[in-house]
C-alpha positions in Angstrom: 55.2 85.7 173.4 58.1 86.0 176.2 59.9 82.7 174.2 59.6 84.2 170.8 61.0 87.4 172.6 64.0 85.8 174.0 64.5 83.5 171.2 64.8 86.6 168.7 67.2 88.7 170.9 69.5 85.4 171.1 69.3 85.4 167.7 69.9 89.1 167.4 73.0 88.9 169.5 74.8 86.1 167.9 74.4 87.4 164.3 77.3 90.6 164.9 79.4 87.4 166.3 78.7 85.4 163.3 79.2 88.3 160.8 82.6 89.1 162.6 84.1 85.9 161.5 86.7 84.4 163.5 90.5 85.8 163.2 93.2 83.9 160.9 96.8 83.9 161.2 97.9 86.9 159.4 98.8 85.8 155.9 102.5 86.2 154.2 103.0 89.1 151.4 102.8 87.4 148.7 106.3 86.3 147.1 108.4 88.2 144.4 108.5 86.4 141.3 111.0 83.5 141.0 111.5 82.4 144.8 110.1 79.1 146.1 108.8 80.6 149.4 109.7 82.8 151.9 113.1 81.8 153.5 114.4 81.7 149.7 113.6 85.1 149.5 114.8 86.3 152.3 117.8 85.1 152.2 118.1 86.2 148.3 117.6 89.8 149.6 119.9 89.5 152.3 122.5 88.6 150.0 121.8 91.1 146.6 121.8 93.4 150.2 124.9 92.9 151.3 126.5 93.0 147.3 125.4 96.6 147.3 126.9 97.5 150.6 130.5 95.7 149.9 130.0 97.3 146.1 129.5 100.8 147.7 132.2 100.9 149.7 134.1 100.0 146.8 133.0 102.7 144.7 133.3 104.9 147.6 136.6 104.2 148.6 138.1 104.3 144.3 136.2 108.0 144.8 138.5 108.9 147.5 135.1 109.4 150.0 136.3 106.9 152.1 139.8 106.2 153.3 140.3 102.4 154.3 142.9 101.3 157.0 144.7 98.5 157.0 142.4 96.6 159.8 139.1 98.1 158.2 140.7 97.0 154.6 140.8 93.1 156.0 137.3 93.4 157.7 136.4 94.2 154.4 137.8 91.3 153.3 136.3 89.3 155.7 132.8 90.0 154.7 133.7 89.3 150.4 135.0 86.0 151.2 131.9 85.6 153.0 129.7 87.2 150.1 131.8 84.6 148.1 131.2 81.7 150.3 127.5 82.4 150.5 126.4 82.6 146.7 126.9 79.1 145.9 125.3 77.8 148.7 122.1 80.3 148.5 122.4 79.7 144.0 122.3 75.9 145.6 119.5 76.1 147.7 117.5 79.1 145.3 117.9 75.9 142.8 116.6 72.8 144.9 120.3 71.1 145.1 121.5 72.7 148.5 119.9 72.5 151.7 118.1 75.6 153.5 120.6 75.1 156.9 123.4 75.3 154.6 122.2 78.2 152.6 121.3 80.1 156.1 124.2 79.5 157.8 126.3 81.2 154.9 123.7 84.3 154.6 124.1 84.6 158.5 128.0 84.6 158.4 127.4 87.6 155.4 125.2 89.3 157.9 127.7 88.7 161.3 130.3 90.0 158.4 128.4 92.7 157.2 127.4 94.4 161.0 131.3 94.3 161.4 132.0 96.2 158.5 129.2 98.9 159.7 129.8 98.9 163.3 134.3 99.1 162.3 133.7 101.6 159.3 132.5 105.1 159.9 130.5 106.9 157.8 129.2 103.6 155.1 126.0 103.1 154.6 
C-alpha cells in the first residue's frame, strides 16, 4: 500500500509539470503581406518612414509652419540624397537581386540622416 501511495503522488506531481509544457522562443508577428521575412520588412518601414518625415517637412515648410535655414536646408538635403540612395538598394534586396548588407547599410545611413534632421530641426515631427 505505501508503494502504490508513493507511486501515485509521483505521478500526481509530475502531471502539472507535464501539462505546463515547456517554454518556446517567442514567436515573430506574423509578416505584412508582400515581404520575404522580417529584415525585408523592417527595413521597408524604415524607409516608407522616413518618406513621410522628409515629405512632411516639405509640406510644412511650402505652408510657411516651418522656416528652414540655410544649414538645416542642407541637412535636409543630406537625408533625400540618402532616401534616394537607399530605394534602389532596399527595391533590390525587397526583389531578391540586392544583398541584405547592402540594403541595411543604406536604410541605416537614412536613419543616421534622419535623427540629424530631428535632433537640428525644431519643432518636426
Amino acid at each position: 500500500m505505501k508503494r502504490i501511495t508513493t507511486v501515485l503522488l509521483g505521478l500526481a506531481l509530475l502531471v502539472p509539470v507535464g501539462l505546463a509544457g515547456c517554454k518556446t522562443a517567442a514567436t515573430a508577428p506574423p509578416l505584412a503581406p508582400g515581404y520575404m521575412n522580417q529584415a525585408d520588412e523592417l527595413m521597408g518601414r524604415t524607409l516608407a518612414g522616413a518618406h513621410a518625415f522628409y515629405e512632411k517637412i516639405q509640406q510644412q515648410s511650402a505652408a510657411g509652419t516651418v522656416t528652414l535655414s540655410a544649414g538645416e536646408k542642407v541637412i535636409l538635403n543630406d537625408l533625400a540624397q540618402a532616401i534616394n540612395a537607399a530605394d534602389p538598394a532596399y527595391l533590390a534586396y525587397h526583389n531578391g537581386q540586392g544583398t541584405q548588407a547592402a540594403a541595411q547599410a543604406a536604410i541605416d545611413l537614412v536613419s543616421t540622416k534622419q535623427a540629424a534632421v530631428q535632433a537640428q530641426i525644431p519643432g518636426v515631427q
